[in-house]
N, C-alpha and C positions, 0 to 999 in steps of 0.2 A: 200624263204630267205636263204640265204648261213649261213653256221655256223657262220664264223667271225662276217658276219652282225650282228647274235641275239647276239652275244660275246659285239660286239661293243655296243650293245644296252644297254644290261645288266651293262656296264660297266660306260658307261652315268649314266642309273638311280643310279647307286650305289654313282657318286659325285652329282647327285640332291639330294638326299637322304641325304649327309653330309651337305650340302649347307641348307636345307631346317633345319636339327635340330640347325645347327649353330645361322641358324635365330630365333628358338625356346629360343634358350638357350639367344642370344640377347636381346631379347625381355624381358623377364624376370628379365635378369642382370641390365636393362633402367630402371625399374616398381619397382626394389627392390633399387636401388640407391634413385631413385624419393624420396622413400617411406619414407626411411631412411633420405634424407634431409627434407622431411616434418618432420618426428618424431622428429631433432635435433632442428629443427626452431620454432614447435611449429604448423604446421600445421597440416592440418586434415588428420586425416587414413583413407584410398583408403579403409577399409574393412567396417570401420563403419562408417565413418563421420565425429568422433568425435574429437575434438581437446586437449582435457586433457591437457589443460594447468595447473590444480590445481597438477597434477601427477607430478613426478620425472622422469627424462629421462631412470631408469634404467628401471622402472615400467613399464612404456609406449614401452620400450625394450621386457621385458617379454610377457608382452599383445600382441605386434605386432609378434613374435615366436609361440605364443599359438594356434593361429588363424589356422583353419584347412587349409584356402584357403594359408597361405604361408608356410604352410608346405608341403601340395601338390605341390605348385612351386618349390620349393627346390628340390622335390625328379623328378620332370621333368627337372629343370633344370641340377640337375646330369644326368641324364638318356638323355637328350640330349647332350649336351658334351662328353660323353662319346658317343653317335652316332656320333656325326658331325665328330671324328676320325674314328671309326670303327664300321660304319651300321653293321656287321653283329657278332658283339658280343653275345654270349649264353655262357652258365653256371644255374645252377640250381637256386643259389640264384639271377643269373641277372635278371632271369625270373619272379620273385616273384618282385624283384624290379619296372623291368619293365610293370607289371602287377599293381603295387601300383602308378604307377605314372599316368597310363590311367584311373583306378578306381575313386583316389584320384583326378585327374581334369576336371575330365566329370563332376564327382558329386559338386565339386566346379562350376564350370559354371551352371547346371542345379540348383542347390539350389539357386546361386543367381540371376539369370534368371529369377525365377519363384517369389521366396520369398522374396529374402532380396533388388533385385534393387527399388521395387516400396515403399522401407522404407529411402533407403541411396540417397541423393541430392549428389552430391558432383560437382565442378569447376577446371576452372586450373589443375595445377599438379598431383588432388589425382583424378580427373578424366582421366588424360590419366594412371596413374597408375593401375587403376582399369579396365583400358579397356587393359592396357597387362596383367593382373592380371588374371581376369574373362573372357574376350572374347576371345582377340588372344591365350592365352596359350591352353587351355583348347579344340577350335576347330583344333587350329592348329597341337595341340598334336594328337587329335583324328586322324585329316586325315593321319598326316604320319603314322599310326599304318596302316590303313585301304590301301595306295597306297603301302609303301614300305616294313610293315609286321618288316621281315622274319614272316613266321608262315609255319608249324604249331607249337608250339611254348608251347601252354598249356595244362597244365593236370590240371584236379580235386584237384592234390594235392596242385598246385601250388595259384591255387584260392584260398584255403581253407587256404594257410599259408599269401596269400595277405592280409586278415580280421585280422593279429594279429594288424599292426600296427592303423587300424582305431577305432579298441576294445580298443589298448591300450590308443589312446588320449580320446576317451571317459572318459572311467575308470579318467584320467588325470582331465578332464574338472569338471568332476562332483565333485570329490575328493577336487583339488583347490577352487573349489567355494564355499564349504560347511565350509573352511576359511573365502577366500576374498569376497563372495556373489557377487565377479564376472563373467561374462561368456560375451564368445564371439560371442555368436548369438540369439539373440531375440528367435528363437521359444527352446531352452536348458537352459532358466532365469528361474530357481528354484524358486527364489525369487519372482518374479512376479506372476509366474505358476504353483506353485506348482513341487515338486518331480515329483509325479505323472505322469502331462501332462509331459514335460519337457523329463521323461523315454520315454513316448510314441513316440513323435516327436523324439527321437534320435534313437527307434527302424526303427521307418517309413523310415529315411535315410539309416538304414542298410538294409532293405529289398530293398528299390530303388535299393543300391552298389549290394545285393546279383542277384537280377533281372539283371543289367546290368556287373555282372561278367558274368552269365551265360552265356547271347548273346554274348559276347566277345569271350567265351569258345568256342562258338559252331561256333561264327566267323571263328574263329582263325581255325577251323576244316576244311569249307567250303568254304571258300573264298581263291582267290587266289594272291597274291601280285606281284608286277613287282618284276624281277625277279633282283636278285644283285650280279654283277660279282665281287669279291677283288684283283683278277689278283693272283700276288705274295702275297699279305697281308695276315698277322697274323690274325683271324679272331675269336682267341677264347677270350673270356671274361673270 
């Protein structure tokens, strides 16, 4: 294969690559609109079902921000946006981010995958919401990590500074509740479960995220990504 060829090639994947987070970040921006006209209308949340009609709009504001799964969206959907202009952004702190946003929605899809779908019914609206929410973001996020990379990408450090934000909404979750005896996931309800269990289960998530940093790390080491030409482009983050 001639230079220009793998040139050309390289330069294809680089607009699939835009093309592809643009659809990420789409996706998202549809599932957070949805979500938002169910929260003003009175319907039910894509996270847990529930319709809180007895709540206040600001309430139900907060509650829907709190929720780990659409905080993880948010930080994909920056983190895609910012790809769908320029795949081949780097910088130290990008790297943490973009590290927080593949942690942060693997482990939203697998929790609710495994635990929270066979508790939440949901129709209409908060059901395609939740299926951009939970399904397409979260694999669709994974794959482009995995075809178009850049990598190598990660160090130890960067893992290790990824775990502040999901320490800090913890720390958050627990702290608010021990107010409002609210929480936003059945198996972290103090109130139901105890302190105790409640700790346990929200360690158990962190060992999962520590477990699936690792394989990312060590991904991100050995694997190898199609390759991404910028041409002329600015390519630093």
């Amino acid at each position: 294969m001639t230079e220009s060829a793998v040139r050309s090639g390289q330069t294809t994947a680089y607009s699939v690559s835009r093309v592809w987070h643009g659809a990420i970040a789409a996706v998202i921006l549809a599932s957070l609109c949805i979500q938002l006209v169910l929260l003003f209308s009175g319907g039910a949340d894509a996270n847990s079902g529930d319709v809180g009609g007895e709540l206040g709009v600001a309430t139900r504001l907060w509650r829907l921000f709190s929720y780990f799964t659409i905080q993880s969206n948010l930080i994909v959907l920056a983190v895609a946006l910012v790809l769908a202009a320029r795949p081949l952004s780097d910088g130290r702190t990008w790297r943490v981010v973009r590290l927080d946003s593949l942690l942060g929605i693997v482990i939203t899809g697998l929790v609710f995958a495994i635990v929270l779908a066979p508790q939440v019914h949901l129709t209409g609206a908060a059901l395609v919401a939740t299926i951009g929410f939970h399904y397409v973001s979260p694999w669709a996020t994974l794959a482009a990590w995995l075809i178009f990379g850049p990598r190598p990408r990660l160090t130890w450090s960067v893992v290790a500074a990824a775990f502040v934000w999901p320490l800090c909404w913890l720390i958050y979750i627990f702290t608010q509740g021990a107010f409002t005896d609210w929480y936003p996931y059945p198996f972290l309800d103090v109130t139901e479960l105890g302190f105790a269990v409640a700790v346990r289960n929200a360690l158990a998530v962190l060992v999962i995220g520590l477990v699936l940093a690792a394989i990312l790390k060590l991904a991100d080491a050995k694997l190898r990504a199609v390759r991404l030409d910028a041409g002329d482009q600015d390519i630093r983050g």
